[in-house]
N, C-alpha and C positions, 0 to 999 in steps of 0.2 A: 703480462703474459700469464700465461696458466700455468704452465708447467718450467721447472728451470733445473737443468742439471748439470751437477759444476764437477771437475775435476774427474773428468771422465777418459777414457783411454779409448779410441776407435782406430778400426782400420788404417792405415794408411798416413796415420799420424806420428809424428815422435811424440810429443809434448801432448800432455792433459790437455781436453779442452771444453769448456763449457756448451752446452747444447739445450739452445729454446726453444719452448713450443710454446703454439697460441691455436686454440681451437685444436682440430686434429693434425694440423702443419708444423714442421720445423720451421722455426724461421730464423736462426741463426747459430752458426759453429763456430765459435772463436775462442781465442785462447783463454781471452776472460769475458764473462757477459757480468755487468754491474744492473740490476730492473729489478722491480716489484714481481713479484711471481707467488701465485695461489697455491703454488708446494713448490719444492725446493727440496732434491736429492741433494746430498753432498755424495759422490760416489767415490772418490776417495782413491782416488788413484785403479778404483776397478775397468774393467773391461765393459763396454757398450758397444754393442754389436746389433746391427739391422735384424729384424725380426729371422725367426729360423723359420724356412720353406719347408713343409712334409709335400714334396714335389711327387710322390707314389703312392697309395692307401687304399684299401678297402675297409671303410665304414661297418658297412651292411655285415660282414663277416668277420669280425672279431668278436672275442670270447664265444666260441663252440666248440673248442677242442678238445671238452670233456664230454658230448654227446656223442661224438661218435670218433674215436680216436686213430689217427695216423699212424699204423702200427708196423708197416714196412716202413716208413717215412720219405715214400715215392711222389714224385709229382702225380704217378698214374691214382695213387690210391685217395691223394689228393681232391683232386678235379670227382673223380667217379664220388669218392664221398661225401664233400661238399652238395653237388648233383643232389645226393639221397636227403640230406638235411634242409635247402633250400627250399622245398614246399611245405613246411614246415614251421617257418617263421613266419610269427605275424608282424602286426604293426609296432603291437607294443613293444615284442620280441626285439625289435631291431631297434626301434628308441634306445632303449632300454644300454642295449650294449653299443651301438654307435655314440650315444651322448657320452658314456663310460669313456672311450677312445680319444673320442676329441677334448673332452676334460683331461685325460691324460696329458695330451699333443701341446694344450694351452698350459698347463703348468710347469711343460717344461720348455714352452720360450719359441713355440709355432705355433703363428697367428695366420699362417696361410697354409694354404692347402687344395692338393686334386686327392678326390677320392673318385674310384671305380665304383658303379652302383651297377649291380646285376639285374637281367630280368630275359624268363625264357618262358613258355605258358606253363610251363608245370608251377611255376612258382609265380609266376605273372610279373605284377609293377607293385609287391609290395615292398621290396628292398629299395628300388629306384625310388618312387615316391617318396618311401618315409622320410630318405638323404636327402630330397629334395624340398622337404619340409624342413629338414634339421639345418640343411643350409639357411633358411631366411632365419628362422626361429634363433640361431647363435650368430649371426652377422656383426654385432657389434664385438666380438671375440674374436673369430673370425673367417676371415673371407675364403669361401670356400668354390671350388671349381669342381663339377659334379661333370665325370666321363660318362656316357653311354656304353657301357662294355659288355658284349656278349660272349659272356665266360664259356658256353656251350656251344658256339660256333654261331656262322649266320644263317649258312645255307644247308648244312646236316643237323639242326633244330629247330623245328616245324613253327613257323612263325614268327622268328625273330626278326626275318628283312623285314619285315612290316613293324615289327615292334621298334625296329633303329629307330624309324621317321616319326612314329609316336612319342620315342623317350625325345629327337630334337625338337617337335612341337613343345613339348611341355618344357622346354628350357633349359634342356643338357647344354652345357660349355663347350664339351670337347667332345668328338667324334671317337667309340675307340675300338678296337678289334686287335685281332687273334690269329694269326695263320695257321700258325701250328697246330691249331684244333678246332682248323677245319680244312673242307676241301671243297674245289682245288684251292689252293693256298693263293693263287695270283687273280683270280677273280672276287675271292674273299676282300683283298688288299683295291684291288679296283672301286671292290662298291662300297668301303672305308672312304675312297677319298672321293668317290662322286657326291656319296652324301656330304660328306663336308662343306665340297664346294658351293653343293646346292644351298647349306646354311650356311657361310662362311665363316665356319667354324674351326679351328687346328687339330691337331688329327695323335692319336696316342696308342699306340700300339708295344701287347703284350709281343713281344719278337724274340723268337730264336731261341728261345727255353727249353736246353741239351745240352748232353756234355760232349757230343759230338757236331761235326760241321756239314753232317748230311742235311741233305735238301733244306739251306737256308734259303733264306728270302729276301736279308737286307738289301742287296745288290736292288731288287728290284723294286723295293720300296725307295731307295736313291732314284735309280732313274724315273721313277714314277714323280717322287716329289721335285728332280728338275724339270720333265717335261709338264707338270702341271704347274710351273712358279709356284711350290709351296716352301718352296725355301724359308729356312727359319719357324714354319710353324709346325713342325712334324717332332714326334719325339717317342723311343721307344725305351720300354722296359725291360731287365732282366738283361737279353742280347749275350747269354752264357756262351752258346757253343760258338762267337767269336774267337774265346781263347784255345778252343780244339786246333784253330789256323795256322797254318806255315808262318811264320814271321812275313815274308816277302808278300802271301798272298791275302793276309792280314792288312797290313801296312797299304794295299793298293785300296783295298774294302775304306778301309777309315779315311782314308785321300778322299772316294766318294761321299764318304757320311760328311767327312770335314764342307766340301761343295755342295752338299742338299741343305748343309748347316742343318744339319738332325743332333738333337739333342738326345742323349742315352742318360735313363736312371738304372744307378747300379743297386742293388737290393742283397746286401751280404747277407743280410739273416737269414732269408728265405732262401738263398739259392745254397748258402754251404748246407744249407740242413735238408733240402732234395737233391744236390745234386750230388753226382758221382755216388751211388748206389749202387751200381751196378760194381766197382771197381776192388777187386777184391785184394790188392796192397797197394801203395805209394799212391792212397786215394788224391785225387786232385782236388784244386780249390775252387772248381768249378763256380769263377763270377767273372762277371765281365773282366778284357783285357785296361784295366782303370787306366793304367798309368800309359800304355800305348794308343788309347784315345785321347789324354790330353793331348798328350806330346804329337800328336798327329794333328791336332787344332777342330779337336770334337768336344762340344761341349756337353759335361760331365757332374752328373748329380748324386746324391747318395739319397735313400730314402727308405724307410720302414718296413712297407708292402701288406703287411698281415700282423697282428696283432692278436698271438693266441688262439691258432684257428689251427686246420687240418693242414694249412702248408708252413706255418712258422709258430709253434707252439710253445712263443715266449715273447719278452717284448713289454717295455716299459711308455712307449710313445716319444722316447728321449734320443733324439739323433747325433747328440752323443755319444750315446753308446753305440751309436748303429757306427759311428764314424771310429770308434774305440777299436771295433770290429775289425773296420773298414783296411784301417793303419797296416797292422802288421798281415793280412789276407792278401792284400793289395799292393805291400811294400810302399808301403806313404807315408814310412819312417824320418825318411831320410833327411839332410838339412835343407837339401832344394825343395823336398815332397813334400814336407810336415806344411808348408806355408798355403801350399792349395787345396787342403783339404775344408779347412773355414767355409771358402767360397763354394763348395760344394753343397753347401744347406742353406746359404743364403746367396750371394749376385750369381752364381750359374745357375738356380735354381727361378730364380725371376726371370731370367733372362727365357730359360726353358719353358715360361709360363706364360710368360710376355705381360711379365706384371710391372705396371709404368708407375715414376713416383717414387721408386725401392731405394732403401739406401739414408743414411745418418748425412744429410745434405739441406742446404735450407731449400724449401719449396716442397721438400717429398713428403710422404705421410709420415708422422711420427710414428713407426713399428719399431720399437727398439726392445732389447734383452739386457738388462744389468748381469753382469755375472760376477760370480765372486772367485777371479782371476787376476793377476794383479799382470800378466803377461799377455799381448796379444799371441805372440810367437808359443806359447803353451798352452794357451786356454783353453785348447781343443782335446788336449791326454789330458788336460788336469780336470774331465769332468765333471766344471761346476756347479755349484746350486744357480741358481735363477734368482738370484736378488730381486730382481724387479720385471714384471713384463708389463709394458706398456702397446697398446693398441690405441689408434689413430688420439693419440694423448693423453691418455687415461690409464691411469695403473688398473690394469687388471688382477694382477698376482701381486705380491709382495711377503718375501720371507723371510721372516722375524727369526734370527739368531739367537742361541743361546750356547754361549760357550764355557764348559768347566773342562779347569786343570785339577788333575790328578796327580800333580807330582809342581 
């Protein structure tokens, strides 16, 4: 075999257990594997965990938050400044700081990935393009799902319904849009999923980004994805002004999303740092309702969103910390809670991507994380290093320790 790792600590295991590869495949988990093997971790009672998902990202848009700075730190001031920067970047420009991002994402243990690639004519296709070049060019790190997203609307910026069917010709993955900024919001969300269907492609939608629950749209993005059978392929981001809702009429909302089986990525960083601006005490936490979407049987992801830009101007690429965040924002403290947050960066995040093969199992792709956690039930507050990142069975990463005592 190629690869062999012995005393390793996974999901869903009590007991250490050895885990082989051969070529990019697992092909066996057992308690002890005895073989010749062309490296040989001893992981030592550490934590091995299935690759970490960045299931929410913009590429094209990290590091510019010192060009033109977010200085209300409004979603409005947000969107309109971005806008002002965006014809602005070139090719290089955006290499430059999307490779930046994704070297981040892979050092700290995601090998997978959707990122948002913009394009409106004032700035055209050179942000879409470049990520669509940066996805082949880093493919053996990793694998990457490039959204078609028109950050400026469809139909109130002059050419972008024609630009959709362009970005799907050239090989966007995911279909994605916007309601809330644009109009009307329900024909917007229409020609979201006609295009889809016509490329049969899954559908990702910025949704509901407020800290109030005026003029949402999820309801009709449900009924939409049941009467089109898009079950399970639909999935939105952000989905703030959920938690504006009455409990009761909350509660009926998520029964829906639970039955279109819509997948929601929560984005703490960026939504605690625009949302509730407006509130002048007992500011809210304005992020999604986490904990009443599981519990409701909605499946629940966490993920990054921006990196250093005009709507989240911080960010290490490390979903960790996003999920560090996540913990006490969220209430995902607790002894029941602590234990779901894990699968929020990895098996809900596959699931939400509809990525086949996921997982520390024989037959699936080798994407694994060594960490240096000795707990699986902690390993998530205890913010580990990345001992080892392996892609389709190959150490990509590897982190050489060096420990001094001072006492």
């Amino acid at each position: 075999m190629d690869l062999l790792i012995k005393n390793a600590r996974i999901p869903d295991h009590d007991a250490t257990v050895d885990v082989a590869v051969e070529g990019d495949r697992i092909t066996a988990v057992e308690s002890s594997i005895d073989a010749e093997s062309t490296r040989t971790i001893d992981a030592g009672g550490k934590v091995l965990i299935p690759a970490l998902i960045e299931s929410h990202i913009h590429l094209d848009k990290a590091f510019i938050m010192d060009r033109l700075p977010n200085k209300s730190g409004t979603l409005k001031e947000a969107i309109a400044g971005t806008a002002k920067l965006k014809p602005t970047f070139t090719k290089e420009d955006v290499v430059e700081r999307a490779t930046a991002a994704l070297k981040m994402l892979v050092r700290n243990g995601s090998t997978i990935m959707r990122t948002h690639a913009e394009f409106d004519k004032a700035q055209g296709f050179t942000g879409f393009e470049t990520v669509m070049e940066l996805k082949d060019r880093f493919k053996d790190i990793m694998d990457v799902q490039v959204v078609a997203f028109p950050q400026e609307g469809i139909f109130k910026s002059e050419g972008v319904e024609q630009m959709m069917s362009e970005a799907m010709d050239a090989g966007a993955d995911v279909v994605g849009g916007i309601p809330y900024n644009d109009a009307p919001a329900d024909e917007h969300i229409d020609f979201v999923f006609k295009l889809a269907e016509k490329y049969g492609k899954p559908i990702d939608f910025h949704q509901d980004f407020k800290d109030d629950a005026d003029n949402m749209t999820i309801e009709y993005i449900c009924d939409k994805t049941i009467a089109d059978g898009y079950q399970g392929r639909v999935s939105v981001g952000h989905l703030t002004a959920l938690a504006a809702v009455e409990p009761a009429e909350r509660d009926r909302i998520i029964a829906k999303m639970a039955e279109a089986q819509i997948s929601v990525m929560c984005l703490p960083a960026t939504d605690l740092h625009l949302g509730a601006r407006n509130d002048a005490y007992n500011m809210r936490r304005a992020v999604t309702p986490v904990r009443a979407l599981r519990d409701g049987g909605v499946n629940v992801c966490l993920a990054t969103n921006n990196i250093r830009n005009l709507f989240t101007p911080y960010g290490t690429g490390d979903l960790f910390q996003v999920a560090a965040l996540a913990i006490p924002v969220c209430h995902l403290g607790g002894a029941d809670d602590l234990p779901t947050v894990l699968p929020m960066m990895t098996d809900n995040a596959a699931k939400a991507l509809g990525i086949e093969n996921y997982g520390i199992a024989a037959g699936n792709q080798a994407d694994m994380v060594l960490l240096d956690s000795d707990s699986i039930a902690t390993c998530v507050i205890d913010i580990p290093e990345r001992l080892f990142v392996i892609k389709r069975g190959r150490v990509i990463v590897e982190t050489k320790k060096e420990i001094v005592t001072a006492f």
